[in-house]
PAZAPA-4460 file (N, C-alpha, C; in steps of 0.05 Angstrom, whole numbers, plus 32768, in hexadecimal, padded with zeros to 4 digits):
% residues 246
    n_x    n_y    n_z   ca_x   ca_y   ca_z    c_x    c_y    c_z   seq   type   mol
   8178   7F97   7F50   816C   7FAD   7F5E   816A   7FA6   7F7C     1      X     A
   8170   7FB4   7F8D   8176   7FAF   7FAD   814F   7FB2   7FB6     2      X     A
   8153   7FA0   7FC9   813B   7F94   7FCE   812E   7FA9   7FDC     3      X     A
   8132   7FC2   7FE1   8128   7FDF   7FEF   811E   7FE6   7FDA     4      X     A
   8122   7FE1   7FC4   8117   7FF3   7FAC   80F9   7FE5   7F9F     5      X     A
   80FA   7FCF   7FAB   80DF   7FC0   7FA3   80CB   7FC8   7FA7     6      X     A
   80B4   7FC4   7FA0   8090   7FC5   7FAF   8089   7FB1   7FB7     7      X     A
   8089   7FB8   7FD6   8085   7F9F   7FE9   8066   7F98   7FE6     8      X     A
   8059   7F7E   7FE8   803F   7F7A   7FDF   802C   7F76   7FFE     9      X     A
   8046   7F78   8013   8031   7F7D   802E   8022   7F58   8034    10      X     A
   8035   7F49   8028   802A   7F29   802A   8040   7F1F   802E    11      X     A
   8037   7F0F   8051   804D   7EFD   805D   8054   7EEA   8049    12      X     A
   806E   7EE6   803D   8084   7ECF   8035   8073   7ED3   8013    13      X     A
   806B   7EE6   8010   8077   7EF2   7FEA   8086   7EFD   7FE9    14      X     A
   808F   7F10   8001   80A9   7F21   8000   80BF   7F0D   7FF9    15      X     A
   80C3   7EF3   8000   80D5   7EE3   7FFB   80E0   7ED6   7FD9    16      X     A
   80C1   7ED0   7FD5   80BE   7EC1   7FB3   80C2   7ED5   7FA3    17      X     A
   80BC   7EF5   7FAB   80C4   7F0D   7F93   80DE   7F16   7F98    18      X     A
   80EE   7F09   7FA5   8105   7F19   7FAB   8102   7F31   7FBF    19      X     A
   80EC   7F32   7FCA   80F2   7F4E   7FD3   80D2   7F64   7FC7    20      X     A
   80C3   7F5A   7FB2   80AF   7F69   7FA5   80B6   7F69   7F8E    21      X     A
   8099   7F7F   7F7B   8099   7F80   7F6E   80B1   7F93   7F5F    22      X     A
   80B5   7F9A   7F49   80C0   7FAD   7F3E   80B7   7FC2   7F3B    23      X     A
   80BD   7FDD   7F3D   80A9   7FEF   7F3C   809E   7FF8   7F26    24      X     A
   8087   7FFB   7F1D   8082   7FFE   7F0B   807F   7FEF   7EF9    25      X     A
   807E   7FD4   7EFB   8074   7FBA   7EEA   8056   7FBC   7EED    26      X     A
   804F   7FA3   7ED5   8031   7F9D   7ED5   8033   7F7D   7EE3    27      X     A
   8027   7F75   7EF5   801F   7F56   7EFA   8002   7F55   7EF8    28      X     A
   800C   7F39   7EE8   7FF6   7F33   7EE7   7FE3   7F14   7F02    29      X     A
   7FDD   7F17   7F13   7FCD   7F0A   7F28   7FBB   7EEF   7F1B    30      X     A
   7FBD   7ED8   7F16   7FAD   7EC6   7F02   7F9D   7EB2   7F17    31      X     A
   7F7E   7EB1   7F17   7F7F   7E9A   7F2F   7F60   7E8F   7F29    32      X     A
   7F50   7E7C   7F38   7F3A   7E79   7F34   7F26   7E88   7F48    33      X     A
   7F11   7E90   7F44   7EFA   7E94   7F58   7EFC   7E91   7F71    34      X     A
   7F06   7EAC   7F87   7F06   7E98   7FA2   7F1F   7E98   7FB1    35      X     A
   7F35   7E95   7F95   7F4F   7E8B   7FA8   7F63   7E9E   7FB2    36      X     A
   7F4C   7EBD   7FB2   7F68   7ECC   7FBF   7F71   7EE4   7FB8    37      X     A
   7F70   7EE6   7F97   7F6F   7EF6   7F86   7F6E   7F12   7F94    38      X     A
   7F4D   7F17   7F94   7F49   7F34   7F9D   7F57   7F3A   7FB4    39      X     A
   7F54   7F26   7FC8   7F61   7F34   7FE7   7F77   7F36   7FDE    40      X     A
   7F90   7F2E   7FCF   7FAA   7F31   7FD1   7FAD   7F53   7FCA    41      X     A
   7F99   7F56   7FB3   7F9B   7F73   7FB0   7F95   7F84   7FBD    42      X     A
   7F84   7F7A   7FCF   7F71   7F96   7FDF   7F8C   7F94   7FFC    43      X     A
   7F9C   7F7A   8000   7FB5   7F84   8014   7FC9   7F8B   8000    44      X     A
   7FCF   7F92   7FF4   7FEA   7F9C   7FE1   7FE0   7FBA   7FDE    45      X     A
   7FC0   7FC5   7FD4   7FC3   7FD5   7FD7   7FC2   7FEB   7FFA    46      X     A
   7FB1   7FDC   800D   7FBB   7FE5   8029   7FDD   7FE5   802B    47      X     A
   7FEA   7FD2   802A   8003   7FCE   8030   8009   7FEE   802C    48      X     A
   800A   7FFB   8013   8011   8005   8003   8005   8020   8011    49      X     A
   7FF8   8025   8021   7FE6   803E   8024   7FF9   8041   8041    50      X     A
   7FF3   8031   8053   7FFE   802E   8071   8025   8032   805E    51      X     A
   802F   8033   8045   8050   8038   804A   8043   8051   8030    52      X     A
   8033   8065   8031   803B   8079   8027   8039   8074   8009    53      X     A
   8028   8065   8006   8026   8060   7FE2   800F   805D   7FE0    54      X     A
   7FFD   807B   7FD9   7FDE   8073   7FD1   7FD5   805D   7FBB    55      X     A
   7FC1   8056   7FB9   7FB7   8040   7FAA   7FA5   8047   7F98    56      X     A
   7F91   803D   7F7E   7F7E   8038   7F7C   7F76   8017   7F6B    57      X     A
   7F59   8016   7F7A   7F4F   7FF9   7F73   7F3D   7FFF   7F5A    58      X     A
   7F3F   7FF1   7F47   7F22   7FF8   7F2C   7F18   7FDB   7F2C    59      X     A
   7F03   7FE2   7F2B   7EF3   7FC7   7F2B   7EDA   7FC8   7F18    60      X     A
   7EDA   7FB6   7F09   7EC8   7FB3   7EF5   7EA8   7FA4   7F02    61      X     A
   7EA8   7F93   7F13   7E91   7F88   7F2C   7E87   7F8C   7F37    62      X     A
   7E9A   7F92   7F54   7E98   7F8E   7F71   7E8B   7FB0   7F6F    63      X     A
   7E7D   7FB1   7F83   7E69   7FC1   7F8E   7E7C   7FD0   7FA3    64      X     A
   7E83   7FE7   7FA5   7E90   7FF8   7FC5   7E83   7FE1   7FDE    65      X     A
   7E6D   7FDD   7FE4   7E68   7FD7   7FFA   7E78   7FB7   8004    66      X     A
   7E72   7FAE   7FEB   7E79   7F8A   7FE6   7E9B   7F87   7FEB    67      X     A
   7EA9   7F97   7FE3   7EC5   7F9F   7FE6   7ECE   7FAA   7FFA    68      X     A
   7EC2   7FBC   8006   7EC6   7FC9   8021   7EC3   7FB0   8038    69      X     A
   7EA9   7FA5   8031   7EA2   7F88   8046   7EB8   7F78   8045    70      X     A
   7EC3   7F70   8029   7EDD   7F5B   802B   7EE9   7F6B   8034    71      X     A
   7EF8   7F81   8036   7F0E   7F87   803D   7F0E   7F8C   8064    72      X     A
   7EF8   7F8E   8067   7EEE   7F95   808A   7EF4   7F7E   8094    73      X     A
   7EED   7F69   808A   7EF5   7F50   8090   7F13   7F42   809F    74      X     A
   7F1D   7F55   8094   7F42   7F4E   809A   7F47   7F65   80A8    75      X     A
   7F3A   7F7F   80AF   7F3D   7F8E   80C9   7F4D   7FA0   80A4    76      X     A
   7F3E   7FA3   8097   7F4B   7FBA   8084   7F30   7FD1   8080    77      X     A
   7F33   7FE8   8085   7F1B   7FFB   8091   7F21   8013   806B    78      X     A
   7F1C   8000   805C   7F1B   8011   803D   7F0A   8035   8040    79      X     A
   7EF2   802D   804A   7EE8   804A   8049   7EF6   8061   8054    80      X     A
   7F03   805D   806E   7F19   806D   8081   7F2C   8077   8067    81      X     A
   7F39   805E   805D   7F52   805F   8044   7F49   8076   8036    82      X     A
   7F37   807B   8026   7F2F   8083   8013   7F21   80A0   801F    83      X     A
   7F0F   80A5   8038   7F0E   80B8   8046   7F30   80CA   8049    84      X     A
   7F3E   80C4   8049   7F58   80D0   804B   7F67   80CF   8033    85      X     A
   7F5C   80C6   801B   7F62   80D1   8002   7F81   80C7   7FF3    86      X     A
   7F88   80A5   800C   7F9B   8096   8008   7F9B   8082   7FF6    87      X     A
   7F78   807D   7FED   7F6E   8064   7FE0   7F53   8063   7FCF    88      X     A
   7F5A   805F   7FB8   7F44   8069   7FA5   7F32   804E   7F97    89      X     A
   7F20   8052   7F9C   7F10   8043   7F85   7EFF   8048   7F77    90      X     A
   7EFA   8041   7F5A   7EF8   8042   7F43   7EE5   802B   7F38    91      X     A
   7ED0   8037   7F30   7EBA   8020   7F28   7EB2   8028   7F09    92      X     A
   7EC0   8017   7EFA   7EB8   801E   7EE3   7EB2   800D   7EC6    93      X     A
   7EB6   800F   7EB3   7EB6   7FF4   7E9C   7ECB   7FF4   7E92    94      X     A
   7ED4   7FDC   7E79   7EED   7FDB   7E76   7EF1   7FE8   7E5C    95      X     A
   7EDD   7FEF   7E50   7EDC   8001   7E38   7EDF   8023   7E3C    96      X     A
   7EDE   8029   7E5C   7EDD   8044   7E63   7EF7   8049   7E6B    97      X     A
   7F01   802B   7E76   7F24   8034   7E82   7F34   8033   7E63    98      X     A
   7F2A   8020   7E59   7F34   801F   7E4A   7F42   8043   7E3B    99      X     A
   7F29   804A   7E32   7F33   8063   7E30   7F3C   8073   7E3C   100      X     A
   7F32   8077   7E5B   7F46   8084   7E66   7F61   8086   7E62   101      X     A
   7F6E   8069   7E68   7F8C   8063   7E65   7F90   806B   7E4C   102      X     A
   7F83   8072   7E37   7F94   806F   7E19   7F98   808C   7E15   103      X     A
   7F8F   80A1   7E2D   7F93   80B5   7E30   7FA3   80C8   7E43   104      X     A
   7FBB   80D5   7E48   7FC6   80DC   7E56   7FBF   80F2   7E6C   105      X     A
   7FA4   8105   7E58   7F91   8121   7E68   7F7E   8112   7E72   106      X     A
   7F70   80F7   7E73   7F55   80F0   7E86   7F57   80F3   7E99   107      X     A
   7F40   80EA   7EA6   7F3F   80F7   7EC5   7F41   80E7   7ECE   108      X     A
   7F49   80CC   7EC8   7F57   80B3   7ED7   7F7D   80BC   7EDB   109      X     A
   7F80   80CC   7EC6   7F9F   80CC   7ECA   7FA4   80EB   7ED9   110      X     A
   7F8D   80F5   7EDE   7F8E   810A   7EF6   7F8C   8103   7F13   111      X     A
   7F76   80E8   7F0D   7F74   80EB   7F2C   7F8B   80D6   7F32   112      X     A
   7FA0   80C7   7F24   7FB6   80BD   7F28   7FD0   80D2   7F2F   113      X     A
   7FD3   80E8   7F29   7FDF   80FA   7F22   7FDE   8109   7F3F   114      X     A
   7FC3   8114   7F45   7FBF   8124   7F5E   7FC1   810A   7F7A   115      X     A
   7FB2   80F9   7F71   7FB5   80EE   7F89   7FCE   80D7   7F92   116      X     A
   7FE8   80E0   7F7A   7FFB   80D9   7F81   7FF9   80B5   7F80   117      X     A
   7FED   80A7   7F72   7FE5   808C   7F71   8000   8080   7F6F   118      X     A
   8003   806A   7F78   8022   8051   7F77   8014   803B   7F69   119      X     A
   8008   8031   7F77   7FFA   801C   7F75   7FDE   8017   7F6F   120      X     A
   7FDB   800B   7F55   7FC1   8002   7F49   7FBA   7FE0   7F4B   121      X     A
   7FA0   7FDC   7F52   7F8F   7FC1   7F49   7F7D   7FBF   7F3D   122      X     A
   7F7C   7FB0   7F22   7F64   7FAF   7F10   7F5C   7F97   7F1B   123      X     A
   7F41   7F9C   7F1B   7F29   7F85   7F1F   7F17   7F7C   7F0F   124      X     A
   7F16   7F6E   7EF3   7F26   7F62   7EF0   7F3E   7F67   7ECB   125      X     A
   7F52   7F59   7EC4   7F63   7F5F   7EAA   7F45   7F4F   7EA1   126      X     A
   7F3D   7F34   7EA6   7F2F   7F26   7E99   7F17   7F2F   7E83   127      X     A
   7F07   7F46   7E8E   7EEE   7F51   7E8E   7EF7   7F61   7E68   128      X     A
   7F10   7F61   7E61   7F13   7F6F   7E49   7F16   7F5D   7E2C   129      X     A
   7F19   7F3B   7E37   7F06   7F29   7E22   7EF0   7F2D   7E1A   130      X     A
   7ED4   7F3F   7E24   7EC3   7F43   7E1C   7EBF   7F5D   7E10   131      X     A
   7ED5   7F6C   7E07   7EDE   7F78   7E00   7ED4   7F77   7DDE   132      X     A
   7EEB   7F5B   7DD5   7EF2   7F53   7DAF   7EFD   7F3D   7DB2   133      X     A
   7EE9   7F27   7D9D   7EF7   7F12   7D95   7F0A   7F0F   7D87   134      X     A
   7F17   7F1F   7D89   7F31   7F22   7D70   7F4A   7F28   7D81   135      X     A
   7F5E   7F13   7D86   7F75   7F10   7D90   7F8C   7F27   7D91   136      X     A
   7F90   7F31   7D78   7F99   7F4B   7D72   7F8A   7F5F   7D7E   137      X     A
   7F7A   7F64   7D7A   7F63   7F83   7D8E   7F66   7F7A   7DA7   138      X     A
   7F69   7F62   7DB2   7F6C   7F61   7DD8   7F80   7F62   7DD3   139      X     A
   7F98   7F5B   7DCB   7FB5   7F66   7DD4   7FB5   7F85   7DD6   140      X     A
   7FAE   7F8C   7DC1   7FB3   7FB1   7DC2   7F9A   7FB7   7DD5   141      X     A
   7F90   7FAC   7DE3   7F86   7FB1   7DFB   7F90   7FAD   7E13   142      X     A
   7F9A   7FA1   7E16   7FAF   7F8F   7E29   7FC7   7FA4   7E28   143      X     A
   7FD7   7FAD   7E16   7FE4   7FC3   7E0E   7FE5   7FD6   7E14   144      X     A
   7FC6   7FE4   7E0B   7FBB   7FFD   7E13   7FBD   7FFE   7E35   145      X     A
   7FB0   7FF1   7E4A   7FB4   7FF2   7E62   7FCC   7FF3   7E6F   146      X     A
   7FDD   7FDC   7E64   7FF4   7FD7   7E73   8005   7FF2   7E6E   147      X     A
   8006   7FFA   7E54   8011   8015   7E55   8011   802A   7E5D   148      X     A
   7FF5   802D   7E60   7FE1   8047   7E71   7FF0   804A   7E89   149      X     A
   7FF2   8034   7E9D   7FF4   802B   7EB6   8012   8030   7EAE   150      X     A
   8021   8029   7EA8   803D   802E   7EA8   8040   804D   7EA4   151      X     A
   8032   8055   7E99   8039   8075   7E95   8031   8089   7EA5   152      X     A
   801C   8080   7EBC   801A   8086   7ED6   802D   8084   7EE4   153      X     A
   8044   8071   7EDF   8056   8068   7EF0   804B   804A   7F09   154      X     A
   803D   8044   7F10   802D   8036   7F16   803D   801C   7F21   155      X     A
   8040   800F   7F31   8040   7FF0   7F2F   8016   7FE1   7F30   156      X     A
   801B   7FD9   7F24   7FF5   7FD0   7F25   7FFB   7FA9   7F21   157      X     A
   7FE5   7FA0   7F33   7FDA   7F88   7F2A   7FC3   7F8B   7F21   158      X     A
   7FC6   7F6D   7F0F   7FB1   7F6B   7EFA   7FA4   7F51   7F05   159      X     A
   7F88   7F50   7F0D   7F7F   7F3B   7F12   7F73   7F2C   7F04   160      X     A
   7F74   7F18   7EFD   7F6E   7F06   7EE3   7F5E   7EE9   7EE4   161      X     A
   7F4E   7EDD   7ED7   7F43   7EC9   7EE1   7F52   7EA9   7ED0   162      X     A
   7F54   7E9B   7EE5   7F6A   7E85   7EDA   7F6D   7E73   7EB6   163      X     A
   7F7B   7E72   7EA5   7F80   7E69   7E87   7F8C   7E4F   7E91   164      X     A
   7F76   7E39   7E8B   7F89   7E2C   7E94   7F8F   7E18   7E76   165      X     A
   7F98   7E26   7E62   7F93   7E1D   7E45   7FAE   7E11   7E4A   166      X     A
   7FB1   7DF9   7E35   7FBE   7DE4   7E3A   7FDB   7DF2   7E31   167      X     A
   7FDE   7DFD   7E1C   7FF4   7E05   7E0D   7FE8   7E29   7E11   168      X     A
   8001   7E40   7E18   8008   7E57   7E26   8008   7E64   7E09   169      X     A
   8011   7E5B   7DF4   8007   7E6D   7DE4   7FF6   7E6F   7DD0   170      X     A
   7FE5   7E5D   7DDE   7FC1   7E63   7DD4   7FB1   7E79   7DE5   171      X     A
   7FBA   7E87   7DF5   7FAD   7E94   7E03   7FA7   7EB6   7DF6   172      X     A
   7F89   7EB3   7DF0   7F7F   7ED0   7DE8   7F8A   7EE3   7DEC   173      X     A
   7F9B   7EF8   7DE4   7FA3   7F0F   7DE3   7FCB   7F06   7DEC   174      X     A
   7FC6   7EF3   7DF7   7FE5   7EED   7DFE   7FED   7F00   7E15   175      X     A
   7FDA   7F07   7E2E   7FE2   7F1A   7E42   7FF9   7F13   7E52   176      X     A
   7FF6   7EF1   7E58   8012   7EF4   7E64   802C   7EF5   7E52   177      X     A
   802A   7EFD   7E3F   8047   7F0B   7E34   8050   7F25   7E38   178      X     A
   8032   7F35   7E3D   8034   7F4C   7E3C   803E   7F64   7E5F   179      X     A
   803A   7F49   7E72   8033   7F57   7E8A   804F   7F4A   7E94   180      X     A
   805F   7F64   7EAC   807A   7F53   7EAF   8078   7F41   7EC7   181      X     A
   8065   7F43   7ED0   8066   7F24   7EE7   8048   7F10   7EE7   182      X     A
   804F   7EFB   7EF2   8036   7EF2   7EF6   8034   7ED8   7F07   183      X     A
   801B   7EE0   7F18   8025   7ECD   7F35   7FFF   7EB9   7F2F   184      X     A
   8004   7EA6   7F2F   7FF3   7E92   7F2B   7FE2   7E90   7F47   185      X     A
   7FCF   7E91   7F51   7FC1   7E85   7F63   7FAE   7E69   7F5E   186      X     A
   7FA9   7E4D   7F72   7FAA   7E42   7F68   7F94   7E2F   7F7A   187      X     A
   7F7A   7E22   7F75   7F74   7E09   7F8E   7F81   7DF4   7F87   188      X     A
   7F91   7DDB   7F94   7F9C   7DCD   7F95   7F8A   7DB5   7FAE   189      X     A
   7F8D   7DA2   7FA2   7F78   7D82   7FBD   7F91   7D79   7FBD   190      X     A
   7F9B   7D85   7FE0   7FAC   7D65   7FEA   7F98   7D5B   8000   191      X     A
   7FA9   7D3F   7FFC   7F98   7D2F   800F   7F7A   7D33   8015   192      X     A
   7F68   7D36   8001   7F56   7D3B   8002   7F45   7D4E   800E   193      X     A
   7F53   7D63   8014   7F50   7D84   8015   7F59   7D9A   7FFF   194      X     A
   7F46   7DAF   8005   7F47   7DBD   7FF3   7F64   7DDB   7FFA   195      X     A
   7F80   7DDB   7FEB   7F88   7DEB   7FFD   7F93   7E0B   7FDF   196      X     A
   7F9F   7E1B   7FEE   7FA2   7E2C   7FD1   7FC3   7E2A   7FD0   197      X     A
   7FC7   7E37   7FBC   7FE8   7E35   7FB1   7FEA   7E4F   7FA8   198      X     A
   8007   7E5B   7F9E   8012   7E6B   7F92   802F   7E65   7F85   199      X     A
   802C   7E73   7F6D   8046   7E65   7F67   804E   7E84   7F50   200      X     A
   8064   7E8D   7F53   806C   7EA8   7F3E   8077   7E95   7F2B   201      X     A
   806D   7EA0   7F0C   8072   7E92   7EF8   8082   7E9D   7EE6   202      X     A
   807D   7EB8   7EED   808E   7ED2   7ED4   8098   7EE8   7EEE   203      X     A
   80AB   7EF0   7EE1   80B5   7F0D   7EF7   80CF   7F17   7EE3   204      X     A
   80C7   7F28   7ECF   80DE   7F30   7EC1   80F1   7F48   7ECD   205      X     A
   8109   7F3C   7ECF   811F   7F4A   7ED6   8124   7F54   7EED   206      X     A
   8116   7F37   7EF6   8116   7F2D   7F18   8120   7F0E   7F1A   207      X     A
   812E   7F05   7F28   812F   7EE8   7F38   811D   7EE1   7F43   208      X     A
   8108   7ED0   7F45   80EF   7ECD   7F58   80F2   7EAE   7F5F   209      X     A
   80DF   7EA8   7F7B   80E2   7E8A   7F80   80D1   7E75   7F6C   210      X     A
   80D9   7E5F   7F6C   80CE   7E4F   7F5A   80C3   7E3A   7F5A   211      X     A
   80BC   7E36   7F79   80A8   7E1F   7F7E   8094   7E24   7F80   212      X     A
   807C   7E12   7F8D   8060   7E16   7F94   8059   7E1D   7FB2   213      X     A
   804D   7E35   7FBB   804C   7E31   7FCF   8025   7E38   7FDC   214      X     A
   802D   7E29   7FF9   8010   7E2D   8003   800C   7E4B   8006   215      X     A
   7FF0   7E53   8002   7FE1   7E6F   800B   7FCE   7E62   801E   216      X     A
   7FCF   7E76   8035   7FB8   7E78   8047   7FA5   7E99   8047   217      X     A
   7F90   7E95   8055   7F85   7EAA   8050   7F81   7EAE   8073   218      X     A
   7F8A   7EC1   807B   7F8B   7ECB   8095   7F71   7EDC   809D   219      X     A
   7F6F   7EDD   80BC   7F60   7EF5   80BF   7F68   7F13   80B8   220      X     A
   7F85   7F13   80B6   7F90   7F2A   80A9   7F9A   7F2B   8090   221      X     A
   7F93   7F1F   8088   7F98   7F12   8064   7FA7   7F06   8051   222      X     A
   7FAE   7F01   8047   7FBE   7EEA   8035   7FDB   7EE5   8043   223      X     A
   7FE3   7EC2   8043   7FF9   7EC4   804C   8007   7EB2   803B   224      X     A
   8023   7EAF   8032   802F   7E99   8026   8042   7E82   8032   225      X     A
   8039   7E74   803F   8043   7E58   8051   8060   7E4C   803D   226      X     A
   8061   7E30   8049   8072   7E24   8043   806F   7E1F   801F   227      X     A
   8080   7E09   801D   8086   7DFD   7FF4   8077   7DE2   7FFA   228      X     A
   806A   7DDA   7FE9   805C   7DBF   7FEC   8070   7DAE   7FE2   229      X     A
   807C   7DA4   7FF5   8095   7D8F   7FF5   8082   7D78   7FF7   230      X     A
   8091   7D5F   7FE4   808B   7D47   7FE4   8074   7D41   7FD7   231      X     A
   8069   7D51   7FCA   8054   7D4C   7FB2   8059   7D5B   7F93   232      X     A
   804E   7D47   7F87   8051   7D50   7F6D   8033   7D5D   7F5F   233      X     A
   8037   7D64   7F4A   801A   7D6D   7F3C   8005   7D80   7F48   234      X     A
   8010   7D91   7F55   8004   7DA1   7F66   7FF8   7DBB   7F57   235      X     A
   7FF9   7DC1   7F42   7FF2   7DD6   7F29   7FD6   7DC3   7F21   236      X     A
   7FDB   7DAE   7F16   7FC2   7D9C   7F14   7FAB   7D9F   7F1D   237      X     A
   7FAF   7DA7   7F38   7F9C   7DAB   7F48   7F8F   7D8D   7F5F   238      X     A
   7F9E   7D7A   7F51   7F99   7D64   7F66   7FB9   7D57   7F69   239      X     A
   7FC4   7D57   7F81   7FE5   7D4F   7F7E   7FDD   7D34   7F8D   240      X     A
   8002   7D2E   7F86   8007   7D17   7F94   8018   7D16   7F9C   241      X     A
   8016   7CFE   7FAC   8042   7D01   7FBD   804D   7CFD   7FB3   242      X     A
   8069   7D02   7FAF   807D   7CF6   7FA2   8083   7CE3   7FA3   243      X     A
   8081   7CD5   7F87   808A   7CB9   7F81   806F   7CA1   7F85   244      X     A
   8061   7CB1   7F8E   803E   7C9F   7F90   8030   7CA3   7F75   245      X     A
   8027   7C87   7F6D   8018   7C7C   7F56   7FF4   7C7D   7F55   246      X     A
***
């Protein structure tokens, strides 16, 4: 697919690691710990997205309008204006209420997607639907139920997720990353006895994507993706080392 046809995520040097962006209309899934990035990458993907003519909406299962508006003011992103002009929506709700929404095509989630012409979705968080059912089978067809919903909007959406860092991939409750077609890891990593962040795309179906580790900064204007951590190893670990050092 020619790299015009992508969804650009509006983040210096991911345009590079995705080829170009997302696919349109995929689900990614966003994986990271507390802190490292997560939400702001969404709240610029969905600006990106507003400033090129692709309304948005954010759902958030937490964050408070005001608490979200403050992060986003922060990086010179003015959300109330967004949303005053009817380019940017947010959505405060539970995951048992979207839930149904999405499993329905007449709700008034898939109207106000409909009228207000939505591209781009961010859930805040996929995580919040483990509390959902202990039962592995009922979170997949949950996991299901959304991702489908959202595809049948037409949608490209991230899913923000809180980090698995289970030893073996297919022990993981509901098995979401099988289900979602991308998924970009966020990450804290200690070199040299600092604390710094990483990114690394781990899935991107029926895409080429880059395949090393690379540094994230967090800007006054928001997320950026730096150089590849050359010359260290074990950097997923979360504590690396140089290459070839014991």
């Amino acid at each position: 697919m020619p790299k015009e046809q992508r969804v650009a995520t509006g983040v210096p040097g991911l345009y590079e690691m995705l080829s170009g962006g997302f696919l349109p209309g995929s689900a990614v899934l966003v994986r990271g710990a507390p802190g490292c990035g997560k939400t702001s990458l969404g709240l610029q993907y969905l600006v990106h997205g507003v400033r090129n003519g692709e309304p948005g909406l954010l759902i958030s299962f937490e964050e408070f309008p005001a608490s979200i508006h403050r992060d986003a003011e922060s990086y010179g992103w003015n959300l109330a204006q967004l949303e005053q002009d009817g380019q940017l929506h947010l959505l405060f709700t539970s995951p048992q209420v979207l839930l149904d929404s999405l499993s329905s095509p007449t709700s008034s989630l898939s109207r106000l997607m409909l009228e207000g012409g939505i591209q781009r979705v961010v859930l805040d968080s996929i995580t919040h639907f483990t509390r959902l059912t202990d039962d592995s089978v009922q979170l997949r067809n949950c996991y299901n139920t959304i991702i489908n919903g959202l595809k049948r909007e037409g949608v490209t959406s991230l899913l923000l997720g809180e980090e698995n860092r289970m030893p073996r991939p297919q022990q993981e409750k509901g098995k979401l990353s099988f289900v979602v077609d991308a998924i970009l890891l966020l990450r804290y990593v200690e070199v040299e006895s600092a604390m710094q962040r990483a990114m690394v795309v781990l899935k991107m179906r029926g895409s080429d994507h880059a395949k090393d580790i690379r540094r994230v900064e967090i800007r006054k204007d928001g997320l950026h993706i730096t150089e590849v951590f050359e010359g260290r190893e074990s950097i997923l670990s979360g504590i690396s080392h140089r290459t070839g050092a014991r």
